[in-house]
N, C-alpha and C positions, 0 to 999 in steps of 0.2 A: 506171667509171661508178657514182656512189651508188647505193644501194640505199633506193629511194624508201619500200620495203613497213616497211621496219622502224620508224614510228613511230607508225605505223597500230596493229602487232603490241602497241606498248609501250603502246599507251594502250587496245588491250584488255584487255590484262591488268590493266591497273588499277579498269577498271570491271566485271571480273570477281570482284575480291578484292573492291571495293568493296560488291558484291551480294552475295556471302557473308559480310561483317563486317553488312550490314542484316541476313540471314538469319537468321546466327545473333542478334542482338539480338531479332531478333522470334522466336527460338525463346526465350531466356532469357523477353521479356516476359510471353509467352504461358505457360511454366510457371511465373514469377514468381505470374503473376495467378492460377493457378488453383489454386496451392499457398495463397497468403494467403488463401482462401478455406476450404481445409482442416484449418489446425493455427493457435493461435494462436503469437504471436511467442516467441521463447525465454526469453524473462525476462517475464513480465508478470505484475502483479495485478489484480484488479478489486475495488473496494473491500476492497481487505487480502486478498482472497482471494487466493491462488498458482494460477494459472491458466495454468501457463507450459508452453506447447508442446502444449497438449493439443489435442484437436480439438474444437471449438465447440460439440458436444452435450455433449459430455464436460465442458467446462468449465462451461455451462449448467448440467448437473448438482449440479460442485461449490458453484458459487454457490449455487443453490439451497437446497443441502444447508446450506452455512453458515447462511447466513441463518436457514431453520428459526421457530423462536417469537420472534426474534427483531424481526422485521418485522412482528410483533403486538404488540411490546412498548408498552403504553400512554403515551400523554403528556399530563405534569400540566400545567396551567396555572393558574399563580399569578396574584393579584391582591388586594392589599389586604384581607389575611385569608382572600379564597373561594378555592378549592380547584375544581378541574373535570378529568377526566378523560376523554380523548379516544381512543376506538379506531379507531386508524389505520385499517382496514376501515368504519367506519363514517363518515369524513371525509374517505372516494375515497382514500387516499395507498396505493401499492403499490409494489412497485419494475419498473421495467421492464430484467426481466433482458436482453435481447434487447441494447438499446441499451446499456446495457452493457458488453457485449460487444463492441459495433461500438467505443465509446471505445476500448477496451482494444485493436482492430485486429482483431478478427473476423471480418473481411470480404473479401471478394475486392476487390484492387488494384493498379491500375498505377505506384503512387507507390514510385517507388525506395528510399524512408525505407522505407515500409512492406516491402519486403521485402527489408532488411538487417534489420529488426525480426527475421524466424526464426531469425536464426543469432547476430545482435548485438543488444546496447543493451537499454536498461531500458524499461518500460512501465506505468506504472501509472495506474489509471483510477477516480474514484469510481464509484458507484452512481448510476445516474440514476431519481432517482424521479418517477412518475406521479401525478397530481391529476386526479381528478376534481371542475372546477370548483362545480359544482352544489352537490354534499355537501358539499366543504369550505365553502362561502358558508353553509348550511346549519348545520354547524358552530360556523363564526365566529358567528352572526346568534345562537347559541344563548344562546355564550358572553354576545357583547354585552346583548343583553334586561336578561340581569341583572345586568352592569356597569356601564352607560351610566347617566350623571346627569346628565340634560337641564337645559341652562340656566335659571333659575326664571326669568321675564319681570316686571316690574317691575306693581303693578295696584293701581288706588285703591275702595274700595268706601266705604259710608258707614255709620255707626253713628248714625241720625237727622239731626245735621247734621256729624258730626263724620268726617272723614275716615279710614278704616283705612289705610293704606301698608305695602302687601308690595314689599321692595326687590329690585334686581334680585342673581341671584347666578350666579355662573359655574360650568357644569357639567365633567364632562369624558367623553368619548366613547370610545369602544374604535376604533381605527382598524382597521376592515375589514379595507382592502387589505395594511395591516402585520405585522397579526394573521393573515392568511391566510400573509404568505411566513413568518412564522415560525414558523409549524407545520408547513410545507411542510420549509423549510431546519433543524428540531428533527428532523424522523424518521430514527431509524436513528442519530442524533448525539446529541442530548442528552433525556433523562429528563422535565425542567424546562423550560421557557418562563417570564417575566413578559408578559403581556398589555400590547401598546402600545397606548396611550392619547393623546388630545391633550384640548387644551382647545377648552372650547365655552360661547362667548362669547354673553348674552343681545342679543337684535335691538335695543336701547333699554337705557341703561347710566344711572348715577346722577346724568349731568347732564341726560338727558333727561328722569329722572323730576323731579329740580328742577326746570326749565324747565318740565312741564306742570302741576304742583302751584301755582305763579306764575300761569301762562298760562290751567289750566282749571277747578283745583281752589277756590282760594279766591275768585275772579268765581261760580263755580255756588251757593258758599250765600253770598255776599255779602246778598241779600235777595229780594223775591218778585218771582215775574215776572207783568205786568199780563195777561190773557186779553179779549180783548174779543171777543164774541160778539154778532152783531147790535146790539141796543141796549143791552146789558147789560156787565157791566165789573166783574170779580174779578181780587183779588191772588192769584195762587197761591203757598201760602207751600212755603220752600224743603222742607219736611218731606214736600210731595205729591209731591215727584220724585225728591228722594234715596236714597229706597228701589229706587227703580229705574235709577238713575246707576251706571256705573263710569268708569274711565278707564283703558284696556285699552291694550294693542298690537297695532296695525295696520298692518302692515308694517316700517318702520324707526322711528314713533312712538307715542307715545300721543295715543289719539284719545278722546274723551267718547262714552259708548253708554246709550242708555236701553230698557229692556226692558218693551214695549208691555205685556206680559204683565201686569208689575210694576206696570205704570206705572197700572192700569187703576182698581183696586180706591182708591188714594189720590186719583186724581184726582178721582174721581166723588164721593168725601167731602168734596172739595176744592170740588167745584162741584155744591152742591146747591142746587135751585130750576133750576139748566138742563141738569141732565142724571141720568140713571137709565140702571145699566150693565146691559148685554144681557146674558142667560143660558146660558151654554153648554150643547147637547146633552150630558149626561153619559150613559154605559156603567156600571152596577153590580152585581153578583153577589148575588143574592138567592134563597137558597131554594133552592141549586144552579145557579141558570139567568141567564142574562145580559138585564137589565131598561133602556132605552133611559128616560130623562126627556127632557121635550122641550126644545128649547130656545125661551126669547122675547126677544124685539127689545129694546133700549133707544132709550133719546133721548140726545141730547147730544154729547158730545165725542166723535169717534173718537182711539182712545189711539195709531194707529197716526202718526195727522197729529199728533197734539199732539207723539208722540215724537222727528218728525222736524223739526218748525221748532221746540222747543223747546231744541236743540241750540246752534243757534247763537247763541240769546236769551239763554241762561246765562251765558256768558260773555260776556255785553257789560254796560254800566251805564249808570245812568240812564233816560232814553227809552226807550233801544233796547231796555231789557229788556223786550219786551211781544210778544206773539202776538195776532195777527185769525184765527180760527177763524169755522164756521157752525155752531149747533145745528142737529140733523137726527137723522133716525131712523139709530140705530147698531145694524146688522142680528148677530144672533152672530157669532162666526168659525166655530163647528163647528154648524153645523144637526140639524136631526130627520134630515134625509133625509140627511145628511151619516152620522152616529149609522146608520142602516139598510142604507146604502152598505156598510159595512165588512165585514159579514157577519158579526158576531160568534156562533157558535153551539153552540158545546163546551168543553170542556177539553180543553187540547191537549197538556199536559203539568204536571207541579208535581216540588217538591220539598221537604222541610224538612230542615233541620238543629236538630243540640243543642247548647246552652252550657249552662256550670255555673252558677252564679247570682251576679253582683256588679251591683251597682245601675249604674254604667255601661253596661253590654251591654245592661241594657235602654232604657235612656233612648237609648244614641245608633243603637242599633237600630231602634228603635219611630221614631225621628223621621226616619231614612234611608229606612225602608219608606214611611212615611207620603209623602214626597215621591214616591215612584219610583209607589203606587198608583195606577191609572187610566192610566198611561200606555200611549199609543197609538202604535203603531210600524205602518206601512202599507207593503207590498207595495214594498219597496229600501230606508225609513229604517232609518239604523243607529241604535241607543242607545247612549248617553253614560254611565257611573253622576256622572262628574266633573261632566260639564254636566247632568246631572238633579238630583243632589241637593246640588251647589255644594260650594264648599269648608267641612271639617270646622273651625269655629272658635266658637268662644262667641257672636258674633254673628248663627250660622246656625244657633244653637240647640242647639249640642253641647257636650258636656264632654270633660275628662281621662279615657284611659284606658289598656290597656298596649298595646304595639301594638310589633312588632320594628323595632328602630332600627339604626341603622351598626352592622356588627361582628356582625352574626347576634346579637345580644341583646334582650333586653327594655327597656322604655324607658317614660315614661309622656308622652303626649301627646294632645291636640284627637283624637277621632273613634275611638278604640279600638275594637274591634267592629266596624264597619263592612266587615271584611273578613269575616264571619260571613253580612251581606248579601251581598257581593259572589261569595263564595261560592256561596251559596244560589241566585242568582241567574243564577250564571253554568253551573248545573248545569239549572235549568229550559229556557233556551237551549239548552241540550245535546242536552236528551232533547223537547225540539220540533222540532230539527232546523234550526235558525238559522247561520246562517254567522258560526262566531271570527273576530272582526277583531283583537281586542286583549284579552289577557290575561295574568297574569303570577303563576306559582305564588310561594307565600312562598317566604323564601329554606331555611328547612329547612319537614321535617314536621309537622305539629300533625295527631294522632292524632283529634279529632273530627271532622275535613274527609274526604272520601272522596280513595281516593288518586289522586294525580295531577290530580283533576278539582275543583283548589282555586282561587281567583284573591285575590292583595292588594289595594290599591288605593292612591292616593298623591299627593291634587291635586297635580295640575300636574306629577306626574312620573309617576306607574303610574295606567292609568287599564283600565274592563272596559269591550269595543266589542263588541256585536254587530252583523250585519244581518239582515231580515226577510227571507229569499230562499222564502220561500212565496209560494202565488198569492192568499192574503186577507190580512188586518189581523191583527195581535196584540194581545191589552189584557194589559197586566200587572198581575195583582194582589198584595200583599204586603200581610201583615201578622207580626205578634208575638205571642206567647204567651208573657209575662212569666215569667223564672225566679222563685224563692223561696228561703228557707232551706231549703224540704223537698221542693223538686221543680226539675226544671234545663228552660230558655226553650226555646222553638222560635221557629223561625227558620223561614214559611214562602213560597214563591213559586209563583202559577200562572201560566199560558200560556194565555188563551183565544183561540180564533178558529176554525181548521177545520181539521183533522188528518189531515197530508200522508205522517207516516212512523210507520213500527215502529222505535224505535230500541232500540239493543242497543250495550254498553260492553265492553270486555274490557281486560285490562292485564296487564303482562308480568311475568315475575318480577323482582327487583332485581337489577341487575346495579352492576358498576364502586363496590362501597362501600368509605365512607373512616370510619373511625374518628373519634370527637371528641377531642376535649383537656377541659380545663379551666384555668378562670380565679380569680382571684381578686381580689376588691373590697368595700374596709372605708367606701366613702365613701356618705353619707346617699341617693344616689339609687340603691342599689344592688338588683336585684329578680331575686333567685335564680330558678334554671333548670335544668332537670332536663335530663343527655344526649342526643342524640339521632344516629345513624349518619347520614354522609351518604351517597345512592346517586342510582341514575337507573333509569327508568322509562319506559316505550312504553303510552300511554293508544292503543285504537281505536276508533271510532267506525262502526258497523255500520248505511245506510239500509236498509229494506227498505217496499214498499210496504205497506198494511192491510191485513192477508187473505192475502198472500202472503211465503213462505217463501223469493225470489229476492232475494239480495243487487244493488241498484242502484250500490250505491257505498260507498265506506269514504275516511271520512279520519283521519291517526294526529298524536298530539301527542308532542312529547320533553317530559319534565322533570327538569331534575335539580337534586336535594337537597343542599346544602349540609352538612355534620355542624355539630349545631349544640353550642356546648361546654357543660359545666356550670360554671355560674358559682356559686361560692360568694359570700357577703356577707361576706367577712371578710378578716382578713389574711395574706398568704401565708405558710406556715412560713418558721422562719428555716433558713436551710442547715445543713445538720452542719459541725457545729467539724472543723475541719482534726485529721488523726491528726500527733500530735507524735513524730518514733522514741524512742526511748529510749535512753541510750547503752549501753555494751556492756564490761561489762569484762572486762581480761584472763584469764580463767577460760572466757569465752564466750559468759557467761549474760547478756539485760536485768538492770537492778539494778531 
């Protein structure tokens, strides 16, 4: 009779051996896993380090160890001539030893690669480094300020009847997001960076500005445009609007803009027997103290209505060029009560600076100040110096002067000085306690300017922005006190209004300096320059309330200096003549 039992017996045995080969795999697993957790793999590097078989603190160690000043090692960033130096620590980049590690297999695991790794096979792992976004955007943003060559925008202005034309020109930008990976992907790698860049195309290009010169410019002084006022009836000749015409960019074109402002004082000469322009409330400094003139009404045209149906009348012809206005009482735009609102009652802060004396610093000085005087900036507006005192050119009453051009050099152009105002100005702000919106140090140092606490300026491309973040009004006052042959200009600016802070400056020692070079240049426009280190610098800004000794707040500026070269006016040595050997005769001796 078979023996039923024995197959029962055979297929236990099977699932007996079978539960000791799971056993043992899950014993292997189990030491696998806790061993990869213990020693790294037996061959391995971490960024070049030899790191092979050690135990994860231990390796941690050596990495560390290597690394050393190394991972403080500064990086240059180049860009068409400027020079900028960047401390890894100060642009968030660190390395994250830890992670690291883990690349390299530092880790506790069940991947059967990973633990043939202890006894076999190669491992090598870069360095993973850390960013802190913030700083590095910070960084970049630094760099960019003073790279970035904003697109010029195309813009018509008029010189009586005759049109000025600034064409448009193409800038080019420092790419943020580019410029961040590769100072990211330089650490620890390369020394050197160039700064990526793109191009940055104006909103309105050369056939826009053709087409509006066609379309807006030559219909506007084509001839006068009729006013008809009740019963009465003047030609207003093209010379009473021109002065207050541009033909700007608004959005993707050019558009015709007239500025009431402008527009006020011409027209009113323009139409006399029907109108007499209203008086502004003026604010003026007298005797120490801030003195209110009142303001009174006119008659006639408001320049706001004339500016806006005169718009579209310019460019028509014939007929159509004519406007129906009403004579009426044209009340100020800034009242007495207006003028008492503000609360103008103190000094709130000033400042002056010194120049040496050349007959341009004073002229384009005195006539910048003159514009910016009086101005009133109320409880949020920000100030423009670009849109206050317009663009520096002959026809806005400026001259030639020196003024640092492409290349960290000296240059002669439209508005020199003006960064003396700009300066000055943007130092009064400072110490009133105004909020920086916009500013921008020269590209090196100029030893009359306080340090760090300097600003340029650059129609249409560097421009000084504050805001009023006080709870009353500010009146800015400026004036000049002409240099001489025998004595050097001040340059002064106050802050009146009601005085909110004790402010207090500090700045840091110079750090990260670069040495200059020098140049040389034989050609007529050449305008020698004495060396100058470039370095960088930590401006603070310290609130504290009136009376009390408790810091409210601090806020801090970076700046950093370009070395600026010394450029000689001449021509560069010629090189040493090549040494010629001498031949050698058989005795031993040259002959």
């Amino acid at each position: 009779m078979p023996d039923v039992d024995e197959p029962a017996a055979s297929g236990s045995g099977r699932a007996v051996l079978a539960l000791a080969v799971l056993g043992l795999l899950g014993f292997l697993a189990v030491v696998g896993f806790i061993l990869t957790g213990t020693r790294m793999p037996a061959h391995a590097t971490v960024g070049g380090v030899d790191v092979s078989g050690l135990r994860p603190h231990e390796a941690r160690a050596r990495v560390e160890a290597a690394l050393g000043s190394r991972a403080q090692v500064p990086i240059t960033v180049l860009s068409g001539g400027r020079t900028f130096v960047i401390e890894p620590a100060k642009a968030g980049l660190s390395v994250d030893v830890d992670a690291s590690l883990r690349g390299a297999g530092g880790f506790h695991s069940l991947n059967p690669i990973r633990m043939m790794h202890l006894v076999v096979g190669q491992v090598e792992a870069p360095l993973v480094v850390s960013a802190e976004d913030e700083k590095l955007a910070a960084t970049v943003e630094t760099i960019a300020s003073a790279l970035d060559r904003p697109p010029v925008e195309p813009l018509v202005t008029f010189d009586g009847t005759e049109p000025v034309v600034r064409k448009p020109e193409a800038g080019a930008l420092v790419d943020r997001d580019a410029a961040a990976s590769a100072i990211r992907s330089a650490y620890l790698v390369k020394d050197e960076i160039d700064v990526p860049v793109k191009p940055a195309q104006p909103a309105v290009g050369q056939k826009g500005l053709d087409r509006a010169i066609q379309q807006i410019v030559k219909p506007a002084v084509s001839g006068p445009v009729t006013v008809h006022a009740g019963d009465q009836e003047i030609e207003l000749p093209v010379t009473a609007y021109t002065p207050a015409l541009s033909v700007r960019v608004v959005g993707i074109a050019l558009r015709p803009h007239l500025d009431a402002a402008q527009l006020a004082g011409p027209l009113t000469d323009a139409t006399t027997g029907i109108a007499k322009e209203a008086v502004d409330a003026r604010i003026t400094i007298e005797d120490g103290k801030p003195v209110i003139h009142p303001a009174k009404p006119g008659v006639g045209l408001r320049p706001e209505e004339m500016a806006v149906k005169l718009i579209p009348a310019i460019t028509e012809t014939g007929a159509a060029r004519s406007v129906t206005v009403e004579s009426k009482i044209v009340p100020p735009e800034f009242t007495t009560e207006d003028a008492k609102a503000l609360n103008i009652r103190e000094k709130v802060s000033e400042f002056v600076t010194y120049f040496p004396y050349a007959k341009y610093r004073n002229h384009n000085q005195t006539r910048a100040a003159n514009l910016i005087n009086g101005t009133i900036l109320k409880p949020g507006d920000t100030f423009s110096l670009n849109d206050t005192v317009g663009e520096r050119n002959k026809e806005n009453g400026f001259v030639k002067g020196i003024v640092i051009g492409e290349g960290a050099v000296f240059v002669e152009q439209y508005g020199g000085a003006v960064s003396q105002v700009a300066t000055t100005l943007y130092n009064a702000a400072f110490f009133a306690g105004l909020e920086d919106v916009e500013h921008h140090p020269h590209t090196f140092y100029i030893g009359r300017y306080p340090l760090g606490r300097e600003a340029t300026v650059w129609f249409g491309k560097l421009d000084l922005r504050f805001k009023n973040t006080l709870e009353n009004a500010i009146l800015i006052r400026s004036w000049v006190v002409k240099g001489s042959d025998t004595r050097r200009g001040e340059m002064h600016v106050e802050m009146w209004g009601v005085k909110e802070w004790d402010i207090s400056s500090s700045i840091s020692e110079r750090y990260n300096v670069r040495e200059e070079g020098k140049r040389y240049n034989d050609t007529d426009e050449c305008i020698e320059q004495d060396p100058m280190e470039g370095f960088d610098i930590d401006v603070t800004r310290t609130f504290r309330r009136i009376g009390s000794s408790e810091v409210v707040k601090t806020d801090a500026t970076h700046v950093s200096y370009a070395p600026a070269d010394e450029v000689l006016c001449e021509a560069p040595p010629a090189p040493p003549a090549p040494v010629v050997p001498q031949p050698i005769n058989p005795l031993g001796y040259r002959r």
